[in-house]
Steps between C-alpha positions, in 0.01 A plus 500: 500500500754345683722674754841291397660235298448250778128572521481463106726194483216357803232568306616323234587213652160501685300537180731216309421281802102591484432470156810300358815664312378497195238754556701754665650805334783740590395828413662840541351870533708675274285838508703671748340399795783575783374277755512206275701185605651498142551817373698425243640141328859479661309380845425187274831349640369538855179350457634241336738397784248571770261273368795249450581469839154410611410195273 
C-alpha cells in the first residue's frame, strides 16, 4: 500500500521506467481500505497532474 499520492505516482513512474509503459497498470482499491492512496476516483485528477510534471 502506498502511504500518498506522491509515493503511488513514484511507483508508477518507477515500474513504467523498469518494464516499459505499456505494461504498467493504474489500479485502485476501491474496497474501503482507508489508508489507500486512492480512495475513491476524484484523486484521478491529482495523479494525473503529478505524474505530468515529472515526465
Amino acid at each position: 500500500m502506498f502511504r500518498s499520492l506522491d509515493a503511488y505516482a513514484e511507483a508508477l513512474l518507477d515500474a513504467a521506467e523498469e518494464l516499459g509503459a505499456a505494461h504498467v497498470g493504474i489500479g485502485t482499491d476501491m474496497a474501503g481500505l482507508s489508508s489507500s492512496a486512492i480512495p475513491d476516483y476524484d484523486r484521478f485528477p491529482a495523479l494525473e497532474a503529478l505524474l505530468a510534471r515529472r515526465v
